[in-house]
C-alpha positions in Angstrom: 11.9 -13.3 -2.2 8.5 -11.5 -2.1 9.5 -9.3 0.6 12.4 -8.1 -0.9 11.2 -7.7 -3.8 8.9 -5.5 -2.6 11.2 -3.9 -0.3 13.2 -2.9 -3.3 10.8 -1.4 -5.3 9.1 0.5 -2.5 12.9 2.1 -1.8 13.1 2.8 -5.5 9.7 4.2 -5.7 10.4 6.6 -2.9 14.1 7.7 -4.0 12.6 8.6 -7.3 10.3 10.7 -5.7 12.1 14.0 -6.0 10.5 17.0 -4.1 9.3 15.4 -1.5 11.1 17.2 1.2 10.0 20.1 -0.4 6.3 19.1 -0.5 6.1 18.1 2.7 7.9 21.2 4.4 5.2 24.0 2.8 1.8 21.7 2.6 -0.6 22.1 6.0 -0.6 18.3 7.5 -3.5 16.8 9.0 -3.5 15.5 12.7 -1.6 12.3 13.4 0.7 13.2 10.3 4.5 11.6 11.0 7.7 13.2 10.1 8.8 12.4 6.7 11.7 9.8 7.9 8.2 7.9 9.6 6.0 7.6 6.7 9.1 6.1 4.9 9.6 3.6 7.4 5.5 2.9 6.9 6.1 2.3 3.8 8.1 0.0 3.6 6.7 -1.8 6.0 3.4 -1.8 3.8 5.8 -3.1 1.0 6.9 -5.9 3.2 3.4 -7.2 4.1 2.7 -7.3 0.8 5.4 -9.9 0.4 4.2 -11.8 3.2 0.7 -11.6 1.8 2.2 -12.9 -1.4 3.6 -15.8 0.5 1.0 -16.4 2.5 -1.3 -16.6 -0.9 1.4 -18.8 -2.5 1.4 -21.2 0.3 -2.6 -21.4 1.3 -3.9 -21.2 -2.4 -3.8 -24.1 -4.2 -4.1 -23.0 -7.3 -2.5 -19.1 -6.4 -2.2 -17.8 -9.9 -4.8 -15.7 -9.8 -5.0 -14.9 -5.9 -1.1 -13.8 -6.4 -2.3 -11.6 -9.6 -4.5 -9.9 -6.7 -1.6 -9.8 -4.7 0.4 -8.3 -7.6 -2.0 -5.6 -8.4 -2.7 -4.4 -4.9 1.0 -4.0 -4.1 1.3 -2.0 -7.6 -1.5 0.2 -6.6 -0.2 0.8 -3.6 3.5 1.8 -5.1 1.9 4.5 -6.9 0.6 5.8 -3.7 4.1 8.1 -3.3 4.5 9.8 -6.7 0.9 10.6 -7.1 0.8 12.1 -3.6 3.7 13.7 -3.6 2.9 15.3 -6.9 -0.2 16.9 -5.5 -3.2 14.4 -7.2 -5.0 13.3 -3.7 -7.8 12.2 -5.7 -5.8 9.4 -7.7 -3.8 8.4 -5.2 -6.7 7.9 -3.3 -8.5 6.1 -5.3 -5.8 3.2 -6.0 -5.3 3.3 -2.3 -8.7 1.9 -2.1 -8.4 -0.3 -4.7 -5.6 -1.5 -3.6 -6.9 -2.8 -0.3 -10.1 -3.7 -2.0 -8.5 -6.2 -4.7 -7.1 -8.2 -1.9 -10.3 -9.7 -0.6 -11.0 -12.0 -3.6 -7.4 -13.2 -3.0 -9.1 -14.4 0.7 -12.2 -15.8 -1.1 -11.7 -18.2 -3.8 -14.2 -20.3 -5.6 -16.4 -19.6 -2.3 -13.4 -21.0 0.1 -12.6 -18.8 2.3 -8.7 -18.9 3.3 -8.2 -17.3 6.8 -4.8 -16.9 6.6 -4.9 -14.8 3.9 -7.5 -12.6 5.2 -5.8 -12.3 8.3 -2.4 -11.3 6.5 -4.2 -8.6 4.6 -5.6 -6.9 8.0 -2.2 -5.2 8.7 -1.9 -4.0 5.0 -5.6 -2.6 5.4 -4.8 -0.9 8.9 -1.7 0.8 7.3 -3.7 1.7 3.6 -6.8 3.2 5.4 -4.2 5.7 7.5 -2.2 6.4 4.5 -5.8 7.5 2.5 -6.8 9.3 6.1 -3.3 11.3 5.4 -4.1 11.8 1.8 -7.8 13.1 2.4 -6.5 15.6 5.2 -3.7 16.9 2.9 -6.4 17.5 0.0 -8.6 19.4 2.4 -6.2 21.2 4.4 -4.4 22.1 1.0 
């Protein structure tokens, strides 16, 4: 249920996203840079983890409210990645890139228990935020 819910909102997210052809057709791309059709499939991926990070949480937490609020925040951060990039503000969106991955350590580390599943299912969601804020940083100095 996580995963599609994430799934879902990441599609919507991007579909509402008008322009983005556009944008990334006439803006200078960093090294490394995907076509478009890529970064979509990224992105979804990075939605999906999220909902396996949510499960993950759910299922190793004992008490997972507030470790699935971290969870909740981080994928929202994250969703807000593609209009703010795509609408030019590389600052923003890199800044709740990072805070994105950043909020989900204290999901890891609760009440000084530290829950290695969880940490391990946020590496893959790191690994794909810190090359989506590597994109974002080139694109705001090559542009």
């Amino acid at each position: 249920m996580f995963c599609a819910a994430g799934a879902a909102l990441g599609v919507l997210t991007w579909v509402t996203s008008g322009g983005a052809g556009v944008f990334w057709r006439i803006m200078r791309k960093p090294p490394l840079t995907p076509p478009l059709f890529v970064l979509f499939i990224f992105w979804i991926l990075t939605y999906l983890l999220f909902g396996v990070f949510a499960a993950i949480v759910k299922g190793a937490v004992k008490k997972a409210s507030g470790a699935l609020v971290n969870a909740a925040a981080g994928f929202f951060l994250a969703l807000f990645w593609c209009p703010l990039f795509f609408s030019g503000r590389f600052a923003v969106a890199s800044a709740a890139l990072f805070v994105s991955g950043a909020v989900l350590i204290p999901a890891a580390v609760r009440c000084g228990r530290f829950y290695t599943s969880v940490f391990l299912s946020a590496v893959p969601l790191w690994i794909l935020e810190a090359y989506f804020l590597y994109l974002t940083v080139g694109f705001a100095v090559l542009n």
